[in-house]
N, C-alpha and C positions, 0 to 999 in steps of 0.2 A: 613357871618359866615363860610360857606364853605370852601370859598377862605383862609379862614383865617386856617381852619383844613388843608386843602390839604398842605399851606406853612411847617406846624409842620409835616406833617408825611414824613420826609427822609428815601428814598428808603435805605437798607442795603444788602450789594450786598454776598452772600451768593453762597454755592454749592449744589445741588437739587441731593440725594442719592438717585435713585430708589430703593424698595424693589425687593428682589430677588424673582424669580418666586418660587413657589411652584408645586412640579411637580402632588400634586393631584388638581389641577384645573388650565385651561388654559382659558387665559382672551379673548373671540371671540367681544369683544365689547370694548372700550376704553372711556374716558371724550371727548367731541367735545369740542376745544379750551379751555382748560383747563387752557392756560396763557392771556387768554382773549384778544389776539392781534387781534382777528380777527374781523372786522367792526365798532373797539372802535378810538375814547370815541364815546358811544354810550347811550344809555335811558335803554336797556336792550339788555345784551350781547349775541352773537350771537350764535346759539345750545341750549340755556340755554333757560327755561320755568320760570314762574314768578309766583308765589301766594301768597296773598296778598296786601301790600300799595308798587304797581307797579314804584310808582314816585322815591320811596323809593330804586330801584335794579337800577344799573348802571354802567360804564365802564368810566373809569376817567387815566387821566395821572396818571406815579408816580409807576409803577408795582415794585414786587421785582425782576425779572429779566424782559428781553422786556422792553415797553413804559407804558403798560398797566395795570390796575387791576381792579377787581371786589369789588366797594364799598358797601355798603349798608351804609343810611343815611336821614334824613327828620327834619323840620326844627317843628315835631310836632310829636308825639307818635307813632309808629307804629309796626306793624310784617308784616315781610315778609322774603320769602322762595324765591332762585335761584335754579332749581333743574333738574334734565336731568334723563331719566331712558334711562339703557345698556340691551341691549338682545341676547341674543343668548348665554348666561354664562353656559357653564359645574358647574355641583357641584361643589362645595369646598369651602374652605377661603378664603378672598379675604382682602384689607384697602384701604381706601382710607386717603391718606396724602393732607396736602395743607399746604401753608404758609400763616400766617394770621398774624394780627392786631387788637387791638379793644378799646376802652374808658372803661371807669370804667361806662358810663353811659347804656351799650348795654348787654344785655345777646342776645349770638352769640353762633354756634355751624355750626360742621361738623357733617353729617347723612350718615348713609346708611339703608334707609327703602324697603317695599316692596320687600324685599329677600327672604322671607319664614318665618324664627326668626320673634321677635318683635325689631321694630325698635334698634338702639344702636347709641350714640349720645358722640361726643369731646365738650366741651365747650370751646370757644377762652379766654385764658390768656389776662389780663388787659395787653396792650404793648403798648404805645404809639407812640415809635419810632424804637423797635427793632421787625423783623418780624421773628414769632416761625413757626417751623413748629408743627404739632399735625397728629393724626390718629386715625383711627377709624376703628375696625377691628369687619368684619361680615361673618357669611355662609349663602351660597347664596342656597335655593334646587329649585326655581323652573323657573332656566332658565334666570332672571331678576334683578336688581336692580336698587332702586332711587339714585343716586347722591345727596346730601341735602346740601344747605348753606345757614342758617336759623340765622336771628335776630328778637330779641322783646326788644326794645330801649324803653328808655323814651326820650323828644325833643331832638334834638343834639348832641343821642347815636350814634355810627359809630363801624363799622368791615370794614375791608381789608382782600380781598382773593387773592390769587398767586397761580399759578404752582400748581394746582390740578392732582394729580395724582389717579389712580384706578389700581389695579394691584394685581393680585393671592398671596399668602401669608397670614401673622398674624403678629400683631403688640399687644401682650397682656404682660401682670406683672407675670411672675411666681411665687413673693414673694411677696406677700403683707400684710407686719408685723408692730410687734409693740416691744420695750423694754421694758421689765416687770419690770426692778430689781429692784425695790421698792415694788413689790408689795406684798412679804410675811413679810417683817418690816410692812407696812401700816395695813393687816391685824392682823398681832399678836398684832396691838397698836388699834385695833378697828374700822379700814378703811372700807368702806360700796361702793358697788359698783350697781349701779339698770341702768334700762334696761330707754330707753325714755321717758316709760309709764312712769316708776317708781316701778316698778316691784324690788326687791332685789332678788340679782343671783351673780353665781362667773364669778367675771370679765374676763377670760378666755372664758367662755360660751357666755360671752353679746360679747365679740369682734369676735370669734368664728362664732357665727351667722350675727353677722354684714360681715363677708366676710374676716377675716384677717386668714391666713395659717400657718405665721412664727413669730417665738416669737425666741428675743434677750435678754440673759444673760450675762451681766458682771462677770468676775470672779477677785477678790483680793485674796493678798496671804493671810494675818492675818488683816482684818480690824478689826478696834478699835469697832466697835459694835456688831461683830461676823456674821453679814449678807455679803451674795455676796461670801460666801466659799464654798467648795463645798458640803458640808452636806444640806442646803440650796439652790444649783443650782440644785442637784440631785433629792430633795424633787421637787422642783416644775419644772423641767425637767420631771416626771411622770406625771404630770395633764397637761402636753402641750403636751406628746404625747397622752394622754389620750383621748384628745380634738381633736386629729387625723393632729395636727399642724405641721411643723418642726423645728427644733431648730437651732440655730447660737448661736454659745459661742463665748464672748468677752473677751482676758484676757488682762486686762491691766499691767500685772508685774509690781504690787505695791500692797503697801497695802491702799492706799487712788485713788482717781480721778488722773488719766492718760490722758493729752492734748495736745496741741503744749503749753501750757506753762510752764508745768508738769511733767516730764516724771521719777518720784524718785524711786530708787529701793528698794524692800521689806528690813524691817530693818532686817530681817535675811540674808540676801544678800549681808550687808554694805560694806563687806571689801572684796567682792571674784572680783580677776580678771577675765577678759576677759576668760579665758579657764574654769575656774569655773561658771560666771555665762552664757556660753555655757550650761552647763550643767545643770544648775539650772532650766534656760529653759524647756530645752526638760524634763527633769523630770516632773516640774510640770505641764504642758501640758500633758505628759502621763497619769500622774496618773488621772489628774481630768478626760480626755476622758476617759481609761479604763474605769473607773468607771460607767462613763453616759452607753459605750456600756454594758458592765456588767448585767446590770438593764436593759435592753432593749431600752434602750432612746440613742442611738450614735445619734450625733450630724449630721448634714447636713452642716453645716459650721462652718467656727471656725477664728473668727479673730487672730493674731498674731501680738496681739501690738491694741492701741486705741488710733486714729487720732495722728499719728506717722510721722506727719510734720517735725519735730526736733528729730526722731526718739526714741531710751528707754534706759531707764534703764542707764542713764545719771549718769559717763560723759562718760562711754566708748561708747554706743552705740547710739552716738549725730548723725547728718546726716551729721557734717564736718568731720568725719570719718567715710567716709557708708562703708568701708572695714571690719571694727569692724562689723557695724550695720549688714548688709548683714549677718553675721555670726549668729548673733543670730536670724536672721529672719528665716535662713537655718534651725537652732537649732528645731525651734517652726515647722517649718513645716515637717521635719522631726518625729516627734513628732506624729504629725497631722496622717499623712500615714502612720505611724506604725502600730494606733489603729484601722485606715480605709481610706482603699485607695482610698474609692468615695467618702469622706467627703474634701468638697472644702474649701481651705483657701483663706483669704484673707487677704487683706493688705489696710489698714484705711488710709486715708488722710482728714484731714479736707482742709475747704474753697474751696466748691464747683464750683466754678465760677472764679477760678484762675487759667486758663490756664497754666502758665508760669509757675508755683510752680507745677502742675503735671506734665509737659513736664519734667521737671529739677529731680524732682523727679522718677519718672518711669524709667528716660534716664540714671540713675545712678543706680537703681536699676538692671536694663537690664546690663550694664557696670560690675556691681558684681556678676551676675550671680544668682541673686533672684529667687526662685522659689514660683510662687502660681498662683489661679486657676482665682480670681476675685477678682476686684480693687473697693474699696469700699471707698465712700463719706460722706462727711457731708457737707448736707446743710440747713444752716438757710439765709432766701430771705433777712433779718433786719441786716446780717453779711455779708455774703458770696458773693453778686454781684445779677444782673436782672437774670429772668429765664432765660432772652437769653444766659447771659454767662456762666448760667449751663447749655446749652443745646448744645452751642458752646465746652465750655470741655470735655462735657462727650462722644460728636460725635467725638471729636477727638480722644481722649486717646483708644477709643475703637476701633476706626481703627488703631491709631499709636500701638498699643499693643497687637491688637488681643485676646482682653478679653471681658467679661462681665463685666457690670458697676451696682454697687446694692448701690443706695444712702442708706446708715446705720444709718444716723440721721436724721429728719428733723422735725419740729413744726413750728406752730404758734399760737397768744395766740385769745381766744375766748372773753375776756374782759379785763376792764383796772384795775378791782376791784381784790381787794386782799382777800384772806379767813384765813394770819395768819397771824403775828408778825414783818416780814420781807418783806422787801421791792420785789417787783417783778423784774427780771431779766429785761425783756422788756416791759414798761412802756405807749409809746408812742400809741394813738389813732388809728393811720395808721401807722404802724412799715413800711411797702411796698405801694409804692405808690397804690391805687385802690384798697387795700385789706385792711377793718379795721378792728381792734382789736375787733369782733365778733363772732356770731359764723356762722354767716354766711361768715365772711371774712376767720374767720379760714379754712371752709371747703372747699371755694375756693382756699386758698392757697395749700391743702395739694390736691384738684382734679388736679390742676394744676401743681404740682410739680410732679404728677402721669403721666400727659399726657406727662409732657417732656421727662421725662426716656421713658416712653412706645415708643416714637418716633424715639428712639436712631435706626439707620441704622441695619438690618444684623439680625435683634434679636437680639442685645446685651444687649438691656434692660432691667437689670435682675428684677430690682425693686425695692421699699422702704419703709421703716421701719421707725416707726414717734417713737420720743425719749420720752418714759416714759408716755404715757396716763395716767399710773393709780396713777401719784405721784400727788395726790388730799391732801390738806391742813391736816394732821392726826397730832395731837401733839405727840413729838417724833421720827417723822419722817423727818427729816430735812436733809440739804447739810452736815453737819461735823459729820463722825462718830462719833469722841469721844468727841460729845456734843448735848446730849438730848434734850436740851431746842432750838437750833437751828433750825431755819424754812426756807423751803426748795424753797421760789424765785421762783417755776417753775409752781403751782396750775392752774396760768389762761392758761395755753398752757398744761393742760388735756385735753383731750377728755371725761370726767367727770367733773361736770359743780360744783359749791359749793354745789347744793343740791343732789352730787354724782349720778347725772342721765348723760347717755351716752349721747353724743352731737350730732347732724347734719352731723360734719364730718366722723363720723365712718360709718356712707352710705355711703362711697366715694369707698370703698376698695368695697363694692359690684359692684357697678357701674363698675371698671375699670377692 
């Protein structure tokens, strides 16, 4: 059975970014054989300590860089810990990185215990054949720290560890949000939001306390049901800063849903050229931000354009003319730093996991002379490509660019059940291979879509915002404005469950 795992797991040969030292702590201890070249293949690797089913910790061919790597494995239930403590640590922050692997059958984890804090803990991503890197960032006050590389398998569960790194620094989510904009249609139509218990409370408050900081608003110009304008961004742009949150405005210039398949201009807009709707731009991006600043709520962020693959407000400003595009992008962010010069823009691409399509995009963007602060994604794992290759894009793009990377979409659905009328968007049992359609898969998917970003090199990982929690089954609350009786396909990928109680996953934003 072994022999048979080792054949499936192909090394992927990868570049190992140290973090950058942090000048308030200096690392006087280091990982001993961190790439586990040394005395392997071996029964238990050498430097390293073993607690627990010992048969279980071992050094086998096959590493992601070298010969070697740290497996864990057993042909029968077990836990066990490979772990090293450092001494001699000045105060400060400190992470530990490693490159890992792991079966859907293992819950696996990177540690740093024994620092001072209570322990803090990476769980390894289901990968079968593609090696992540993850981190795990701790303060250290008294002088020490455990190293931890921990499994608790059922038979024939497996992890892989590589290139362990310890090193002064942080590796933390300064945004960990959610998109609300359904959520004042949901409640004017009767939407109920309660806590795990079951507690009823405002959905802001239950997310609030679970750990989330940043809340995402869509803005349309005239939608057909009157919601997502700004009379209603500004309304509840007050109870997110209330809640002590920060705010990212979306404006899709349109009056319905803005995509890579989508991109229609407001029907007040239909006929103005390119030097008009320049300005159309920047107006209505002024006026809605004046306003949020006005009232005391200025914005933190502010997209300019929504997943803008094929770029807006089509056909002038398509991405086979980014000369156009680039103008109105200018327009909007222009706009943006009129009303506040520390409020960061950004700039939306969907399909997370496509390299080639960011490269091509950014590289054209950079070529027109685009300005904005942070590059922002959309990822769904059932769409978009394996966590590897969002984690392969996102290390890129943010070296190639020299930006922060802040995934702006992501979900996944908690069951396969439906709570109204219309069919669900994503259907399938295990939409991602090792993660299924639960709510324990869902909160896997969204821990683990957290540790990739957090891993991204440099601090660039600014963080990620899951799409729409609160759009729970409300009759009237559906996908088409200007159609009531329409139902909204997206219920099982809330983080409110059909019997409107928060899910599993909204611990996760605490956790990271």
């Amino acid at each position: 059975m072994k022999k048979i795992l080792v054949a499936l797991l192909l090394c992927a040969a990868a570049t190992l970014t140290p973090l950058a030292a942090s000048p308030a702590a200096l690392a006087a201890s280091t990982v001993t054989n961190g790439g586990f070249e040394t005395g392997g293949p071996t029964a238990a690797p050498t430097g390293w300590s073993t607690t627990g089913s010992a048969a279980a910790d071992f050094t086998e061919s096959g590493g992601r860089s070298g010969s070697y790597r740290l497996s864990h494995w057993a042909t029968g239930a077990y836990t066990v810990e490979t772990h090293q403590t450092l001494t001699g640590l000045s105060a400060g922050t400190y992470t530990l990185r490693a490159w890992v692997r792991s079966g859907a059958a293992s819950q696996s984890w990177i540690a740093l215990r024994n620092c001072g804090p209570a322990e803090r803990r990476t769980h390894l991503p289901v990968s079968s054949s593609e090696w992540i890197q993850i981190a795990v960032t701790q303060t250290v006050t008294g002088g020490q720290c455990t190293v931890s590389l921990g499994s608790a398998a059922a038979a024939g569960g497996w992890a892989n560890f590589d290139d362990v790194v310890f090193a002064a620094g942080s590796a933390t989510l300064a945004i960990k949000g959610a998109d609300t904009s359904s959520l004042p249609k949901s409640e004017a139509l009767g939407g109920k939001y309660r806590t795990a218990a079951g507690t009823q409370g405002d959905a802001l408050a239950i997310m609030r306390s679970a750990g989330l900081n940043h809340v995402r608003l869509k803005v349309w110009v005239n939608a057909a049901d009157g919601y997502n304008d700004k009379a209603h961004v500004l309304a509840l742009a007050r109870r997110i800063k209330a809640q002590g949150m920060g705010l990212l405005i979306d404006f899709h210039y349109s009056d319905t849903w803005a995509d890579p398949g989508k991109q229609y201009k407001p029907a007040a807009w239909a006929g103005y050229t390119l030097a008009q709707l320049k300005t159309a731009v920047y107006n209505h991006t002024y006026d809605v931000l004046n306003a949020l600043k006005a009232q005391g709520t200025t914005a933190d962020l502010v997209q300019v354009g929504n997943e803008i693959n094929d770029g807006m407000l089509w056909e002038e400003g398509r991405s086979s003319n980014f000369g156009n595009l680039a103008q109105l992008l200018n327009s909007g962010y222009s706009a943006v730093k009129a009303v506040s010069t520390s409020t960061r823009v950004v700039l939306h691409v969907a399909e997370g996991g496509n390299n080639p399509l960011f490269r091509w995009w950014f590289d054209s963007a950079a070529a027109n002379g685009v300005n904005y602060d942070v590059i922002g994604v959309s990822y769904y794992s059932y769409w978009h490509g394996t966590l590897g290759a969002l984690q392969t894009n996102l290390n890129d793009i943010a070296s190639r660019y020299g930006k922060p990377v802040l995934v702006v979409e992501t979900a996944y659905p908690f069951t396969t059940g439906n709570d109204d009328g219309l069919t669900n968007i994503i259907t399938a049992a295990t939409p991602y291979p090792g993660y299924p359609a639960s709510a324990a898969g869902q909160s896997a998917m969204l821990r683990d879509v957290m540790s990739v970003v957090q891993a991204v090199p440099n601090g660039r990982g600014l963080g990620v915002v899951y799409w729409e929690p609160t759009w729970t089954a409300v009759p009237g609350n559906g996908w088409d404005p200007a159609d009531p009786s329409s139902g909204n396909g997206w219920e099982n990928q809330a983080l409110f469950d059909f019997s409107d109680r928060a899910l599993p996953a909204l611990t996760q934003f605490t956790h990271q």
